[in-house]
C-alpha positions in Angstrom: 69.7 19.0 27.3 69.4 17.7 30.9 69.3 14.1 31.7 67.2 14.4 34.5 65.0 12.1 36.4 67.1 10.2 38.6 67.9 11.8 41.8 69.9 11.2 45.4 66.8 13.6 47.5 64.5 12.2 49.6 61.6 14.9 49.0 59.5 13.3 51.8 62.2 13.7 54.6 60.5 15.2 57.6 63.1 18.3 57.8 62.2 22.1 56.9 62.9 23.2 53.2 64.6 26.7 54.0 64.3 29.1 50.8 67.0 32.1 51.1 64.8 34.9 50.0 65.1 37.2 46.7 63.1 41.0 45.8 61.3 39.0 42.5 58.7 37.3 44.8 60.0 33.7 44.0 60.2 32.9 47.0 56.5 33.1 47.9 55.8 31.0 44.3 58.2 28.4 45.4 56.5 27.9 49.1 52.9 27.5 47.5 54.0 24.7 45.1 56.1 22.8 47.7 53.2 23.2 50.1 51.2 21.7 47.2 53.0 18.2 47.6 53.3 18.7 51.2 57.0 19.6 51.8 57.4 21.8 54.8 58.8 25.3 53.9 60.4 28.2 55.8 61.4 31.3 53.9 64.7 33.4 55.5 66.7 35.9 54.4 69.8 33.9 56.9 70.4 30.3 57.5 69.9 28.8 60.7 73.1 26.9 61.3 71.4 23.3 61.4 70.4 23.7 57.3 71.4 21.2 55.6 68.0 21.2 52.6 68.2 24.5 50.9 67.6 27.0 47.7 69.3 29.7 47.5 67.5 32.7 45.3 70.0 35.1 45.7 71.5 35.5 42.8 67.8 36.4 41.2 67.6 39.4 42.9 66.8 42.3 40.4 69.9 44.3 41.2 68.7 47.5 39.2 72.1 49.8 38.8 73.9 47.3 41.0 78.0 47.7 41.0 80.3 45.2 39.7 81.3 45.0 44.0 77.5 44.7 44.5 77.2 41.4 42.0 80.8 39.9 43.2 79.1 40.1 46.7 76.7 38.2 46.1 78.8 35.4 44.9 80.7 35.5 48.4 76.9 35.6 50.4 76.3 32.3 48.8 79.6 30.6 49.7 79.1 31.8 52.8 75.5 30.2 52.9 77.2 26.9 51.2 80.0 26.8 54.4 76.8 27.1 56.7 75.2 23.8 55.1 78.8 22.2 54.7 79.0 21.7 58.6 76.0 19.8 57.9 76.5 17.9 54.5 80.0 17.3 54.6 80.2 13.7 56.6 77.7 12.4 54.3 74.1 13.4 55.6 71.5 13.8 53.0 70.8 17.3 52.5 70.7 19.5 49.3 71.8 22.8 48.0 70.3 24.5 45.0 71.7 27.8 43.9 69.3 30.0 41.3 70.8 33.1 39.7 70.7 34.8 36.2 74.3 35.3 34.7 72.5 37.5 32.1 74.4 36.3 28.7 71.5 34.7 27.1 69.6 38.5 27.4 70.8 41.9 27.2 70.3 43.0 31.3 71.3 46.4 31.9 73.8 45.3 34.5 76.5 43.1 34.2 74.8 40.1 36.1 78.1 37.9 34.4 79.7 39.2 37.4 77.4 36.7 39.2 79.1 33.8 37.2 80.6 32.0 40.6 77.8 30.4 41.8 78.0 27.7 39.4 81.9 26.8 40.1 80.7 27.1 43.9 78.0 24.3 43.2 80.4 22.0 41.0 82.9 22.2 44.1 80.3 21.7 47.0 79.3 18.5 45.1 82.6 17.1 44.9 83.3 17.9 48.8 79.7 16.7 49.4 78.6 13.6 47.3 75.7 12.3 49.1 74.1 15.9 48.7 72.1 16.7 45.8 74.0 19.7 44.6 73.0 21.7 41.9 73.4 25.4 40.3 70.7 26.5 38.0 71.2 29.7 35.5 67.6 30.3 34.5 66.7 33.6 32.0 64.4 35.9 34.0 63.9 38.1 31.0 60.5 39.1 30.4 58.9 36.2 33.0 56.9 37.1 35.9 57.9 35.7 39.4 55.1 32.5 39.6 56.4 31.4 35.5 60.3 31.4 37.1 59.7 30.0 40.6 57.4 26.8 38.2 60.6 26.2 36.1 62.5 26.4 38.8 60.5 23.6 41.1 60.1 21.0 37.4 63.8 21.3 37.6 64.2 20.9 41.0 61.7 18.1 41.9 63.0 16.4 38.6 66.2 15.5 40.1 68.9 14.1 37.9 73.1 13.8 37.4 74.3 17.0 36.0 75.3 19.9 39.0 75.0 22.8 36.3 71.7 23.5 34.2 70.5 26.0 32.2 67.5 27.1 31.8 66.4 29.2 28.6 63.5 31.7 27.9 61.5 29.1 26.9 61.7 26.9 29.8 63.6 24.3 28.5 66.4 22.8 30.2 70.3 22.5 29.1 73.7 20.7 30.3 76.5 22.3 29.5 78.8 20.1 28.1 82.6 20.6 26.3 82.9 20.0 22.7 86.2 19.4 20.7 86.6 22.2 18.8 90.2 22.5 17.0 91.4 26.3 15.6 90.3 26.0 11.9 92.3 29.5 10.9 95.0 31.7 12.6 93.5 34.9 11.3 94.0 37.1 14.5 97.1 37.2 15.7 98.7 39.7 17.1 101.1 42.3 14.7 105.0 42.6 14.7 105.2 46.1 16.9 101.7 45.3 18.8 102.1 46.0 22.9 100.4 43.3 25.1 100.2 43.8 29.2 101.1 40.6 31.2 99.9 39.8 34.9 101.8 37.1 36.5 105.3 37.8 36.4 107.9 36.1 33.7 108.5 32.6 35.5 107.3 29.5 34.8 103.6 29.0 33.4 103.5 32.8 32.1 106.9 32.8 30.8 106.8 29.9 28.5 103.3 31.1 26.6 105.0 34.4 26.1 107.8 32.8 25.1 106.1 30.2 22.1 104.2 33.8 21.5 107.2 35.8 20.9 108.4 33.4 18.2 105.7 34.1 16.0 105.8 37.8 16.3 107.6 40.8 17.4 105.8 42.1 19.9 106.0 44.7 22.8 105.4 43.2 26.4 104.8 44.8 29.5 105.0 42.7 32.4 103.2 42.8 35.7 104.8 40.8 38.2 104.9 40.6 42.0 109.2 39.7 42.2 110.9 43.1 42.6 114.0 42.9 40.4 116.6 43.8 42.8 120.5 43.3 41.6 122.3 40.2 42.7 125.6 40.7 44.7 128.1 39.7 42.0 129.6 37.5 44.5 126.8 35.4 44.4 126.7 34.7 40.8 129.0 31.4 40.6 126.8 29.4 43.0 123.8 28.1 40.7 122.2 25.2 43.3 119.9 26.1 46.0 122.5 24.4 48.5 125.1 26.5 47.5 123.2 29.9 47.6 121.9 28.6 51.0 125.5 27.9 52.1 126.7 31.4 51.4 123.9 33.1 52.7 124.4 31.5 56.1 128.0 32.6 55.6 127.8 35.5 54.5 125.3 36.6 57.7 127.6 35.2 60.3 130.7 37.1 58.5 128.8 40.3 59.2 127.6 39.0 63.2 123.9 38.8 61.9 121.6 36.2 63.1 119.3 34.6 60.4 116.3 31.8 60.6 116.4 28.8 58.1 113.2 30.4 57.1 115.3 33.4 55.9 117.9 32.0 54.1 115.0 29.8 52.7 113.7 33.2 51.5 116.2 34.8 50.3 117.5 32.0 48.0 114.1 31.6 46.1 114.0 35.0 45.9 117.5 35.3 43.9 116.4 32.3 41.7 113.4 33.7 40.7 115.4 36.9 39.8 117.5 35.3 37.8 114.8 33.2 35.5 112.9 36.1 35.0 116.2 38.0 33.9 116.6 34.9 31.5 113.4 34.7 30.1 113.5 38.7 29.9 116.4 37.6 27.6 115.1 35.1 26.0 112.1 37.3 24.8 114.3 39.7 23.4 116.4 37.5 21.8 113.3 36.6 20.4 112.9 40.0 18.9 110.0 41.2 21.7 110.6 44.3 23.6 110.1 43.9 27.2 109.2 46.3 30.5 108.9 44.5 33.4 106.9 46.5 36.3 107.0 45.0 40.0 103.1 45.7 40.8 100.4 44.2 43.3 97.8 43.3 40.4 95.5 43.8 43.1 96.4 47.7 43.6 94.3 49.9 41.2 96.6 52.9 41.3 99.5 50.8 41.2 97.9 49.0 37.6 97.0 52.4 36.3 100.5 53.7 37.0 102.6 51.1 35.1 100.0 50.7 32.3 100.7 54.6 31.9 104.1 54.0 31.9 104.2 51.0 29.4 101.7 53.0 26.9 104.6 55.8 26.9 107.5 53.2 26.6 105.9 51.4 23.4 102.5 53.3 22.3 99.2 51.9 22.3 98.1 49.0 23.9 96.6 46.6 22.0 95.8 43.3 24.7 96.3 42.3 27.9 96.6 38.9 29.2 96.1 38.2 33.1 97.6 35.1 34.0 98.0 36.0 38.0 96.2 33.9 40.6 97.4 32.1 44.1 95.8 29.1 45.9 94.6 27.9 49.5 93.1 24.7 49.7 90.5 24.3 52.4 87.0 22.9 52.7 84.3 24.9 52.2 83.0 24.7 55.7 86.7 25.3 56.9 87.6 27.9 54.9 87.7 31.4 56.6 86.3 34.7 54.6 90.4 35.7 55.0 91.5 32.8 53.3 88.8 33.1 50.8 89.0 36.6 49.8 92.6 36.2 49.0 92.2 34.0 46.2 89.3 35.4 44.9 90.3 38.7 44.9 93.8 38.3 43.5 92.0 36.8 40.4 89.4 39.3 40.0 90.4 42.5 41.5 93.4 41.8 38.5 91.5 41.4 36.1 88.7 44.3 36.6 92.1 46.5 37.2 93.7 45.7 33.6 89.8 46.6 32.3 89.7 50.0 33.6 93.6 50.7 33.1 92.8 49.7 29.4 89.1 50.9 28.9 90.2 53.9 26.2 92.0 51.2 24.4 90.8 49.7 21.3 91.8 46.2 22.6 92.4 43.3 19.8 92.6 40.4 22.4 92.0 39.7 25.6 93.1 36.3 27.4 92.4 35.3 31.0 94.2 32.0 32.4 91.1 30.4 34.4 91.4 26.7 35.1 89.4 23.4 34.9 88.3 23.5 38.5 86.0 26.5 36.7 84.5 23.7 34.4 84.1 20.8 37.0 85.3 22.4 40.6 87.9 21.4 42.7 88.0 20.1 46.2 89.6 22.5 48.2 89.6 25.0 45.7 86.0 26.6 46.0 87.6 30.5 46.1 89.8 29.3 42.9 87.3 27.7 41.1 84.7 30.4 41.6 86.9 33.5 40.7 88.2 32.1 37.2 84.3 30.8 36.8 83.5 34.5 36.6 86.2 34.8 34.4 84.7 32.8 32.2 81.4 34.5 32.2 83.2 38.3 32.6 84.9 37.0 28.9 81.7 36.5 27.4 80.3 39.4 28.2 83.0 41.6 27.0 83.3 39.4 23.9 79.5 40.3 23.6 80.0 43.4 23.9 83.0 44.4 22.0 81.4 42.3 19.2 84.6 41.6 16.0 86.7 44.0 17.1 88.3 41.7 19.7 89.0 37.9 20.1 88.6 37.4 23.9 89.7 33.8 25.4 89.1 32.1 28.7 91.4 29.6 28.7 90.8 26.9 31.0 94.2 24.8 32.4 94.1 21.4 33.4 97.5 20.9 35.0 100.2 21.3 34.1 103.8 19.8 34.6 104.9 22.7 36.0 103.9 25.8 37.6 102.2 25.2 40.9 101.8 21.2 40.4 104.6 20.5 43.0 106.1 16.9 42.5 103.3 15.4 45.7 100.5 16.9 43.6 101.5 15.7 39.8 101.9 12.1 41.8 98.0 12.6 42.8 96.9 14.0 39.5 99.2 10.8 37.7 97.2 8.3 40.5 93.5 9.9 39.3 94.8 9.7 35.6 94.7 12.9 35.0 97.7 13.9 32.0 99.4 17.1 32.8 99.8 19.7 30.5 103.5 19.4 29.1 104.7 23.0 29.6 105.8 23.2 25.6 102.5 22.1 24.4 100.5 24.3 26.5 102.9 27.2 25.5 102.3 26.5 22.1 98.3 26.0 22.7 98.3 29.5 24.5 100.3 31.0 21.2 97.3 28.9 18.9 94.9 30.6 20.6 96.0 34.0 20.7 95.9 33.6 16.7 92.3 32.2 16.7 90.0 33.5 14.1 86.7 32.2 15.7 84.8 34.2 18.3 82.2 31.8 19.5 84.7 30.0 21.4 85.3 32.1 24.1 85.5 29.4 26.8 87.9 26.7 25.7 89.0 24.0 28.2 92.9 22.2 27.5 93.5 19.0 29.1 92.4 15.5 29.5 91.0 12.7 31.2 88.8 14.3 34.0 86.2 12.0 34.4 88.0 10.6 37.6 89.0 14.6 38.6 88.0 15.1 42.5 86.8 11.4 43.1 87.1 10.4 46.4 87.1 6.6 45.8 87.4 4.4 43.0 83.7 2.8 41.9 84.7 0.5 39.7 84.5 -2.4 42.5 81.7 -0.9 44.8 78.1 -0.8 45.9 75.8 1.7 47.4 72.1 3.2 47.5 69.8 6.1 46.5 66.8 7.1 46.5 64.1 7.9 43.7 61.2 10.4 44.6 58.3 9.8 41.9 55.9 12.3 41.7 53.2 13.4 38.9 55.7 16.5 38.8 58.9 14.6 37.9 57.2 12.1 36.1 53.9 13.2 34.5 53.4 11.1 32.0 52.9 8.0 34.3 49.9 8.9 34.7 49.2 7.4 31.2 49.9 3.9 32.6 46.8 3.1 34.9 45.6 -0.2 35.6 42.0 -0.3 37.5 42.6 3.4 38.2 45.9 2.5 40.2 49.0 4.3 38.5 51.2 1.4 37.6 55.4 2.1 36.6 55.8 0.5 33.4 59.1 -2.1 33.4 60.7 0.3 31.0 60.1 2.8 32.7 62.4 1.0 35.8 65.2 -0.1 32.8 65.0 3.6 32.1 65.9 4.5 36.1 68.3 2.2 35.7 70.1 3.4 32.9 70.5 6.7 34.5 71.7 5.7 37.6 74.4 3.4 36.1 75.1 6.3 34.1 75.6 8.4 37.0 78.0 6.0 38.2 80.0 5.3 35.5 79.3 8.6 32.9 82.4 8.0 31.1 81.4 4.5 29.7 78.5 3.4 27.6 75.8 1.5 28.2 75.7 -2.2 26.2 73.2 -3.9 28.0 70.6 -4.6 30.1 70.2 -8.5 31.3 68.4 -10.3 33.5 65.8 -8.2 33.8 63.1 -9.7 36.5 60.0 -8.3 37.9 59.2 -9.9 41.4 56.2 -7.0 41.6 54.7 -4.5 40.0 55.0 -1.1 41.4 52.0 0.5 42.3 52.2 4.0 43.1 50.1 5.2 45.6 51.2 8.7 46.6 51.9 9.6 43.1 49.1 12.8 43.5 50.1 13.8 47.1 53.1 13.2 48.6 55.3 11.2 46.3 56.7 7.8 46.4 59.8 6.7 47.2 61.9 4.0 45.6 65.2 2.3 46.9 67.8 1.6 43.9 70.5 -1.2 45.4 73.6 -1.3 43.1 76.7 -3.2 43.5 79.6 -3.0 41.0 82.4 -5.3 39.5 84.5 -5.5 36.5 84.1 -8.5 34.2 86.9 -8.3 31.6 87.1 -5.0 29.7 83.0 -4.0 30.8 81.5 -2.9 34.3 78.5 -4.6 35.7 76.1 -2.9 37.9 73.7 -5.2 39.6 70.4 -3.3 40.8 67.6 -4.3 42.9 64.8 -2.0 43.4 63.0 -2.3 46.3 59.6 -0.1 47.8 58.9 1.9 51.4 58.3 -1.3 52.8 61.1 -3.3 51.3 59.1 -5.2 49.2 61.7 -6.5 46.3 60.3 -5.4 42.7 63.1 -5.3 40.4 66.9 -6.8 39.8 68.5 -6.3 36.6 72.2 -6.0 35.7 73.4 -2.8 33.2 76.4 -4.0 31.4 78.9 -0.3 31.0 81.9 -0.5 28.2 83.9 1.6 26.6 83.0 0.8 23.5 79.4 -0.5 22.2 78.8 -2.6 18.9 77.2 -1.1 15.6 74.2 -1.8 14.5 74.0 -4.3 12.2 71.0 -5.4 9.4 69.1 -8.6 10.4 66.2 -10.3 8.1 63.3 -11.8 10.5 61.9 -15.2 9.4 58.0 -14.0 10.0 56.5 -15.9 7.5 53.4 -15.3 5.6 52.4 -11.7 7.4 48.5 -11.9 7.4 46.9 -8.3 7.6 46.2 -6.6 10.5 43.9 -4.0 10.9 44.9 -1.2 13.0 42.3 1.2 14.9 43.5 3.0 17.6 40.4 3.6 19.8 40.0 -1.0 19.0 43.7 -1.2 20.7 44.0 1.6 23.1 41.4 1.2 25.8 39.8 -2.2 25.2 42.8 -4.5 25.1 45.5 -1.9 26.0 45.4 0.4 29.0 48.1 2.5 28.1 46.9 6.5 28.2 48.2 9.5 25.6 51.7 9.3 26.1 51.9 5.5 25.9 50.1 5.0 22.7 53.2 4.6 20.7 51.7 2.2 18.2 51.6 4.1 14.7 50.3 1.0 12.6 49.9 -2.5 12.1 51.9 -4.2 9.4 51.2 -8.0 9.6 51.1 -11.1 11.8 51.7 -14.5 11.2 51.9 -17.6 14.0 55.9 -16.5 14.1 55.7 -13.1 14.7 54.3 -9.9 13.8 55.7 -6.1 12.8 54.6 -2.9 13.4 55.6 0.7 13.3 56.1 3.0 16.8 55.9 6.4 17.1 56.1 8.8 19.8 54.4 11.8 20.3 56.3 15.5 19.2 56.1 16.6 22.8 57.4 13.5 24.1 60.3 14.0 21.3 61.2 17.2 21.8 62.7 16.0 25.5 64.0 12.9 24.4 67.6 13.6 25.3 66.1 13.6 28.8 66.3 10.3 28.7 68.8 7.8 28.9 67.3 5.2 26.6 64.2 5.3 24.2 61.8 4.1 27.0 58.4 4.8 25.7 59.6 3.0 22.0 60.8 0.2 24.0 57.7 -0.6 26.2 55.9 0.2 22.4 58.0 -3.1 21.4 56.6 -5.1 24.9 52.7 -3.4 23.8 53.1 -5.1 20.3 54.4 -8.7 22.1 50.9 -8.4 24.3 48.8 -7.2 21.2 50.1 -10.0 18.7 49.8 -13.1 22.3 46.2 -11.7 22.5 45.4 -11.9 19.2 46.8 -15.2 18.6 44.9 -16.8 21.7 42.5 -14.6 20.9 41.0 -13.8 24.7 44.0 -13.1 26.8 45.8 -9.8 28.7 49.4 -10.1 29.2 51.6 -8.6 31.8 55.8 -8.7 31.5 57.8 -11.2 33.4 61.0 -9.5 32.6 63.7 -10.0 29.6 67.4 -11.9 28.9 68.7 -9.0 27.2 68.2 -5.6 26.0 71.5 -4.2 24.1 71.5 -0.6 22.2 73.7 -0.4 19.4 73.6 3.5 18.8 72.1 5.9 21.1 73.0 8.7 18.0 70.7 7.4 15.9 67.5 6.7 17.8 64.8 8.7 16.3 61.1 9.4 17.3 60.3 6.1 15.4 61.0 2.8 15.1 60.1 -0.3 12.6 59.2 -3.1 15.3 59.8 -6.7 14.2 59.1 -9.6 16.8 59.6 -13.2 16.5 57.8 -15.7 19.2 60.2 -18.1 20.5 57.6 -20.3 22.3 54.0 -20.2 23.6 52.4 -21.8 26.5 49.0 -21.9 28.2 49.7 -19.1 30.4 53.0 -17.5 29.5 54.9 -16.5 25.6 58.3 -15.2 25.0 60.1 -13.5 22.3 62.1 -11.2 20.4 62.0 -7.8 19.3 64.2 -5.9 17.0 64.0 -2.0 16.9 64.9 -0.9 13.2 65.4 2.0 11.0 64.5 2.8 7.9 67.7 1.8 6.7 66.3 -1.9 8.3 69.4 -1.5 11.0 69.0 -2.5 14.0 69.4 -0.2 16.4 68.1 -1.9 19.9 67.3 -5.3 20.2 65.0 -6.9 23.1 65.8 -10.3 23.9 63.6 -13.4 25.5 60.8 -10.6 26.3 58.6 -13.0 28.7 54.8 -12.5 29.1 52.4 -13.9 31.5 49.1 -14.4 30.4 45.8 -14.2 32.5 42.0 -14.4 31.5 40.1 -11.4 30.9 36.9 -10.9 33.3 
């Protein structure tokens, strides 16, 4: 589910909202309900080159009988759309992109809309080239919905803001992260036969080679190769020189022998050129030492006729063909704004064009497995790498679909490379990736990985993702020592159920409701740690929200980072419009958090204490529906009291919206003032703040909680104390330390 709620975009900035059009009508939809909160709108079907706040509906056009060239255009319109606001986003001006589409795999569409599956690799990349921009791709299911019920789930997610660049939306409405899961290869139940014929795209070096190689070990297979390298014979006179210095030297000696002038760049040429004949002659070798049968085919993967042709002749060398794996790709890292269509279509075509050529060359085939070599940048983007990362997205997507559609009958991979040590990780690159932490792929391992894969017996694991440690992948600085700003937009649309907190009609946030901000931003920052505390919470002012109905408010969230031993401490002040201070608190982030633990409050003797909810709710507390967490009354005594919480089912069904259990928690602080008032009898009570708040395990908060609370002193006008948040299993799963109150005398 999507964390939402905390987001970088100022929705009250005073430039135009441009939405790129679409045929559904969403367009229209969209414009009336930004209009509705006063956001200025201008629908186009091209973006005016100073753009820099956008959604882009493109990719929700109906496309009835579209082409597979039709649906990859698309995907290139919107990069070209995303280079247009990159002028403008890329030095760090706020701005946003959102990119809508339909990828079709969650419904049957009668066109392949997975050919649309870019978009979300372009968002992942723009993000990483443009981190003060909210970014952010959205892959909603149109299926069945009219224009107005789309263009409404569209602005929720939108206006909701929030951490995660991909979401997807299902038919329902509901919104989803999608998120990698460990998954290891529980049964080798479809590999390939001894005398089965695979087709290769990528040539026998390197990467390529050493995954055909583990693969040949385990079984006799035929291989027909696809490579770019035409295999030309070496002069024999060359064979004794084995260094690059040495086949340089003769080169150069060889062309003034014969009265020939030649460019360092030649013989620079011409030497890689023999060494790359000779290790694919030695892994040709090696292969059928290994027992394979091998053709190799010098092709442009890129060439349709050229595919078809040495398919042809590969299916009359060794039979039928039973798999293909395309491994091909090249790179050009540029921006996105920087990037020229040239530079662009080269990498994106020389992945895709491949890959839909080995589909038609082997579309009367009755394929057993399929396997596409996409990369991580696919999962998480890539600065630099926007072409790259979009064409082996769609390969992702493409591989679904087919594994959809061929159903049993075929295991189809997607197999998505970190780097590795090797291939085209040069020795300056595996220094950055080493300086990031990023591991590289030891070529052995990922040879052997590729070979596991190819044997897999699962199908739902069509996408798999091999490598590690890319939670620091594309940073451009190190936060761990650091400070900053962003800004919250709170409107009854992102936030609806505040309007259950109303003091003398004036929409009050609740202090958990400003942990709960808090929480998510820290966890923006640092989404690879977990969160172990909250101290020092302090209220200065309560916030009062007075364009909550209209035009939003907007709040300021201050943080400033350090480490402190083995945790990170993010200091945040939260300040209003008018810089009024109404919040500091400091969210403790660690690797590891401590487990709950079982804890026996001294309450004494618990006296009963009636519980009626229309007697709580209303005349001593003003919380509204989705605030009236308190289930029941257990007891009080003068040392404390307990109680049960429970939250609503609506309220629980988006509960992994949230980073902490905020409505339980400011349940806990609506018991504290319940038990002070009925203790001093006549008295409301408003929170001063808190020492400590620490969650022992976010996996097992429920809906409900058993509330205990001790009171750790009393005065005339103020009262603090503890709360422990239990299970049934009396764990304690959250505990709520030196809660203070300030008491004032009802009217």
């Amino acid at each position: 589910m999507s964390a939402g709620g905390f987001g970088d975009l100022n929705w009250k900035s005073s430039d135009i909202l441009f939405l790129i059009s679409d045929d559904f009508g969403i367009a229209e939809q969209l414009q009336k309900l930004f209009q509705s909160i006063e956001i200025s709108t201008e629908i186009v079907d091209q973006l005016p080159v100073e753009s820099s706040f956008v959604i882009d509906l493109r990719g929700l056009n109906r496309f009835s009988n579209a082409s597979i060239e039709e649906l990859l255009a698309v995907n290139t319109r919107l990069f070209q759309d995303a280079q247009i606001c990159g002028k403008n986003l890329f030095d760090g001006k706020a701005g946003c992109l959102f990119l809508a589409f339909d990828n079709g795999l969650s419904h049957q569409s009668k066109n392949d809309r997975a050919w649309l599956g870019g978009i979300s690799a372009l968002a992942k990349t723009a993000k990483l080239e443009w981190p003060n921009a909210e970014v952010r791709s959205i892959n909603i299911n149109c299926a069945n919905k009219p224009a107005d019920k789309i263009a409404m789930e569209l602005f929720h997610s939108i206006t909701s803001g929030g951490v995660e660049v991909e979401i997807e939306i299902d038919s329902f409405g509901k919104s989803y992260e999608l998120i990698c899961e460990v998954a290891a290869i529980e049964n080798k139940s479809r590999g390939l036969n001894d005398g089965d014929t695979i087709i290769v795209s990528g040539g026998a070096k390197g990467v390529t080679a050493a995954c055909l190689i583990a693969l040949s070990k385990r079984k006799k297979i035929n291989i027909g190769i696809l490579g770019r390298t035409k295999l030309d014979e070496e002069n024999p006179e060359f064979k004794k020189y084995t260094t690059d210095a040495e086949l340089k030297g003769i080169l150069f000696k060889q062309a003034l022998a014969e009265g020939k002038k030649i460019t360092p760049i030649e013989v620079n040429r011409e030497a890689a050129k023999i060494i790359g004949n000779r290790e694919i002659h030695k892994n040709i070798d090696t292969l059928e030492r290994n027992g394979s049968q091998v053709s190799y085919h010098s092709v442009d993967i890129s060439d349709q006729k050229e595919v078809e042709k040495a398919v042809s002749a590969i299916r009359e060398e060794f039979g039928a063909i039973h798999g293909f794996v395309h491994a091909a790709g090249v790179l050009a890292d540029r921006y996105i704004h920087e990037k020229t269509m040239n530079q662009f279509m080269d990498v994106f075509d020389t992945k895709l064009q491949g890959f839909r050529n080995l589909l038609q060359a082997t579309s009367n085939d009755k394929l057993t497995h399929i396997c596409c070599f996409s990369s991580v940048s696919a999962r998480i983007g890539n600065v630099g790498q926007v072409d790259y990362a979009m064409a082996n997205e769609i390969l992702n997507k493409v591989c679904q679909s087919e594994q959809q559609r061929r159903g049993k009958t075929c295991v189809v991979k997607s197999l998505n490379w970190g780097p590795w040590d090797g291939g085209m990780v040069s020795p300056q690159l595996k220094k950055h990736f080493e300086s990031m932490g990023v591991d590289l792929i030891p070529l052995e391992t990922g040879a052997e990985i590729f070979a596991d894969e190819m044997e897999d017996g699962s199908f739902e694991n069509v996408e798999v993702v091999i490598g590690g440690s890319f939670e620091k992948w594309g940073n451009k600085e190190d936060k761990e020592n650091g400070k900053g700003s962003f800004k919250l937009w709170v409107h009854r649309i992102n936030n609806p159920y505040l309007s259950s907190h109303t003091i003398q009609d004036k929409i009050i946030v609740p202090m958990m409701m400003v942990n709960e901000w808090g929480l998510r931003l820290a966890k923006k920052l640092y989404s690879h740690l977990n969160i172990a505390e909250i101290k020092k919470m302090k209220v200065y002012k309560g916030i009062h929200l007075a364009n909550f109905e209209t035009t939003g408010d907007i709040l300021s969230f201050y943080y400033e980072s350090q480490k402190s031993g083995e945790n990170t401490l993010v200091e945040i002040k939260v300040e209003g419009e008018s810089k009024q201070l109404y919040y500091s608190f400091i969210v403790v982030m660690a690797e590891d958090i401590d487990a709950p633990f079982k804890s026996n409050t001294n309450l004494g003797d618990l006296k009963n204490w009636l519980f009626i909810k229309d007697d709580v709710y209303g005349p001593i507390l003003f919380h509204g529906p989705d605030f009236q967490v308190i289930n029941n009354l257990e007891g009080i005594s003068s040392k404390g009291c307990k109680g049960e919480l429970k939250i609503s089912n609506s309220l629980f069904n988006d509960k992994l919206n949230w980073a902490s259990e905020m409505f339980l928690f400011d349940g806990g602080v609506q018991l504290a003032a319940l038990a002070i008032q009925n203790m001093t009898n006549n008295s409301s009570s408003l929170p001063l703040g808190f020492e400590s708040l620490c969650i022992y395990d976010y996996e097992k908060l429920t809906d409900q909680f058993n509330c205990e609370l001790t009171l750790n002193k009393q005065g005339d006008m103020n009262s603090e104390w503890d709360v422990f948040f239990k299970n049934n299993k009396q764990e304690v799963l959250a505990k709520l330390s030196g809660l203070r109150l300030y008491m004032y005398r009802q009217n």
